[in-house]
GUKE-219774 format. One line per 2 residues: their letters; for each residue x, y, z of C-alpha. Coordinates in Angstrom, 2 decimals, always signed. Layout:
<atoms>
A) X:Y:Z  ...
</atoms>
This chain:
<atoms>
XX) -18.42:+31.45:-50.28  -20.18:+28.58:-49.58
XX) -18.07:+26.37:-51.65  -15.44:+27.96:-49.91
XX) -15.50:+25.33:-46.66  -15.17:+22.40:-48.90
XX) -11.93:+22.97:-51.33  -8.74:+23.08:-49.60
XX) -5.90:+25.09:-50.81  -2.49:+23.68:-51.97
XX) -0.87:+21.92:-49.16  -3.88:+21.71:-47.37
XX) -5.73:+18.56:-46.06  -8.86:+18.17:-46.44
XX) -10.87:+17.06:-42.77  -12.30:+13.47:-42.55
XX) -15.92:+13.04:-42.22  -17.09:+15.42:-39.79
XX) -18.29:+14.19:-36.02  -21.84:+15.09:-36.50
XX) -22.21:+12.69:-39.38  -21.57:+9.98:-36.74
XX) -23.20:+10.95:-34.06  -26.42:+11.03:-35.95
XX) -26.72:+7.53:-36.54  -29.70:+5.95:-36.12
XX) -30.14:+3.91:-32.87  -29.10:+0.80:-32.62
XX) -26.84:+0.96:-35.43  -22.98:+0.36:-33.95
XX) -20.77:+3.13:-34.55  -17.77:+2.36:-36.47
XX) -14.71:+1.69:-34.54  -11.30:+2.55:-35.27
XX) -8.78:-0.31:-35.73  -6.16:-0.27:-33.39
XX) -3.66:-2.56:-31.77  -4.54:-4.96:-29.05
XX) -4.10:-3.31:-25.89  -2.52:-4.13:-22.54
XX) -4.99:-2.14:-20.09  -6.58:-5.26:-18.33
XX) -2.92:-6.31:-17.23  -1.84:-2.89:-16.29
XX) -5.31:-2.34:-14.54  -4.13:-5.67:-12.67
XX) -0.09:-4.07:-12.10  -1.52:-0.80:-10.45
XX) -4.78:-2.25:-8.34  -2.11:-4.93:-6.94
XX) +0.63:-1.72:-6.81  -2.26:-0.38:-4.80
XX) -3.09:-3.11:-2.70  +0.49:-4.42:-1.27
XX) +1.15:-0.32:-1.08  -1.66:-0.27:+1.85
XX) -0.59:-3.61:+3.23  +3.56:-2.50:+3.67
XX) +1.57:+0.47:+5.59  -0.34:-1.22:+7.67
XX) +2.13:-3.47:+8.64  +4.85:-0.64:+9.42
XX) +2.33:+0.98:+11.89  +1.33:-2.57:+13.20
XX) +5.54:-2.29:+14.29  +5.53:+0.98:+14.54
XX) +2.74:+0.29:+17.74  +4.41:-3.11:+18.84
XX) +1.99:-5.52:+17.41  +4.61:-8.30:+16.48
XX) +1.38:-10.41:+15.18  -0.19:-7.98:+13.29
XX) +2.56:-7.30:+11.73  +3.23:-11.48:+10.61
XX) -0.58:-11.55:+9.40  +0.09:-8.79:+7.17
XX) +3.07:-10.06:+6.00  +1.52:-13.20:+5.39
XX) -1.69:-11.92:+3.66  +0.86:-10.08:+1.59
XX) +3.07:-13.16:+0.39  -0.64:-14.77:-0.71
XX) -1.15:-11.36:-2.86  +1.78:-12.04:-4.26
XX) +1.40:-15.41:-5.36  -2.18:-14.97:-7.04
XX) -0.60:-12.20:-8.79  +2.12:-13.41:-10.42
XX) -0.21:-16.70:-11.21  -3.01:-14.27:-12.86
XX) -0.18:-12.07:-14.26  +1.36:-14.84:-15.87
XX) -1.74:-15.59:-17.20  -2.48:-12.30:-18.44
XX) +0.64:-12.28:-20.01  +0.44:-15.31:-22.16
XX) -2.74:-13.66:-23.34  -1.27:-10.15:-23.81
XX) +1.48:-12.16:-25.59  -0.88:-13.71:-28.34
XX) -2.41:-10.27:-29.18  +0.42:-8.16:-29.00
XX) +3.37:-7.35:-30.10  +3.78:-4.85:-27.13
XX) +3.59:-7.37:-24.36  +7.46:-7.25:-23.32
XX) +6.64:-3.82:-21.96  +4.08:-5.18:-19.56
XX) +6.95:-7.77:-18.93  +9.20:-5.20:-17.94
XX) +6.51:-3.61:-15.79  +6.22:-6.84:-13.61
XX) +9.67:-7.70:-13.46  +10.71:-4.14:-12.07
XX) +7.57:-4.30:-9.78  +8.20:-7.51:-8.55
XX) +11.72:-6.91:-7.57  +11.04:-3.71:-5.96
XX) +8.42:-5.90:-3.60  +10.66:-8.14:-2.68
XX) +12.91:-5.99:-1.51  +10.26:-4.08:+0.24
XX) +9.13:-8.13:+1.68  +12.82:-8.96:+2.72
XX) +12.92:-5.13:+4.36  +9.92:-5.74:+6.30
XX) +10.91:-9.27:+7.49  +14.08:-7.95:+8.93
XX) +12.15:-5.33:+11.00  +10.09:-7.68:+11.80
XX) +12.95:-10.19:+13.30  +14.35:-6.80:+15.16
XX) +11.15:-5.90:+16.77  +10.72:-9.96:+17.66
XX) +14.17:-9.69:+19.62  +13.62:-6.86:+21.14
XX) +10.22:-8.23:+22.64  +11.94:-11.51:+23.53
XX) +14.71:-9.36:+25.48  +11.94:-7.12:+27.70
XX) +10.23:-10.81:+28.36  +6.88:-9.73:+28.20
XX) +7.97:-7.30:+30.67  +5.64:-3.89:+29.62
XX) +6.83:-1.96:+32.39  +9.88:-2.01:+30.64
XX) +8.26:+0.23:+27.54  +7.63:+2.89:+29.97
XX) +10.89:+2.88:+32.14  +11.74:+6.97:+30.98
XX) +8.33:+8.09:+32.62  +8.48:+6.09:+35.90
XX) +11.84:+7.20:+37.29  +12.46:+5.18:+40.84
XX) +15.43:+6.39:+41.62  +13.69:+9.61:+43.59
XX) +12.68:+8.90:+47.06  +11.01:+12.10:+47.97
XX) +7.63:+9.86:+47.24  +8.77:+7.56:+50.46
XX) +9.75:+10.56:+52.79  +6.58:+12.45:+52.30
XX) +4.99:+8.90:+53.47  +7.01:+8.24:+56.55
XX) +6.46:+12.40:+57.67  +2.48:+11.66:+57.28
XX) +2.89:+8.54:+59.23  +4.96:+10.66:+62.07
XX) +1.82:+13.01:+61.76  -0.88:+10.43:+62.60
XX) +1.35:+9.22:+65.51  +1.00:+12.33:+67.83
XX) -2.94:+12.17:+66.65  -3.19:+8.53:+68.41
XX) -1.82:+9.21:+71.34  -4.24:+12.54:+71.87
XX) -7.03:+10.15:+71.61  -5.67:+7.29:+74.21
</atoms>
């Protein structure tokens, strides 16, 4: 039986070297590695922490228009369009690297052509809410009252009258005292 584990029956494979011949190697000795293809991980790292970054930015620049904060929303923008251009200078980078390892690199290619078209259209998007919001601002002329014309409605005068009855009520009050 114990010969059993070791021949393999017609059609059968028999296992490579089992794991716990290589896990009890010595210290210090390297463990073998297996060959395998360059691979495109510190460019893709790169794609998704920049994915990651601009995603945050585009949101805090929506809420900066979102809450009326024209500037805020410009700085973003503009901190954006510098993310964008060290990107695509260490992406191009990366991919002349990827390119000389790998035969794979026109996937990573793809990758940041897709990516960088959907954030320009997500840049030109912005800009033009950004130019809305502008004009809008420009039309209220600083005025802020102007924001808040629904709550304040002037048109009632009940306000006044209840003033000018109080005043008719002090009147009969001063002339008690004279």
């Amino acid at each position: 039986m114990s010969n059993l584990s070791q021949t393999t029956s017609p059609g059968m494979v028999r296992p490579a070297t089992p794991m716990k011949a290589m896990e009890t190697r010595p210290s210090g000795t390297p463990s073998p590695s297996p060959v395998k293809e360059p691979q495109l991980d510190p460019l893709q790292g790169t794609i998704t922490g920049f994915c990651e970054q601009i995603d945050t930015q585009l949101k805090a620049a929506l809420y900066s228009l979102i809450v009326n904060d024209v500037e805020d929303a410009k700085a973003t923008m503009h901190s954006m369009r510098k993310a964008t251009t060290a990107f695509h200078g260490q992406s191009s980078l990366m991919l002349r690297d990827a390119q000389k390892r790998s035969s794979t690199h026109h996937l990573a290619k793809q990758a940041l052509q897709q990516y960088s078209s959907k954030l320009a259209k997500e840049n030109v998007e912005l800009a033009a809410k950004v130019k809305a919001l502008e004009k809008e601002l420009e039309s209220r002329d600083g005025d802020v009252s102007v924001l808040f014309a629904d709550d304040f409605d002037t048109s009632d005068d009940s306000g006044a009258a209840n003033v000018e009855s109080h005043d008719e009520n002090d009147e009969p009050d001063k002339k008690k005292i004279k």
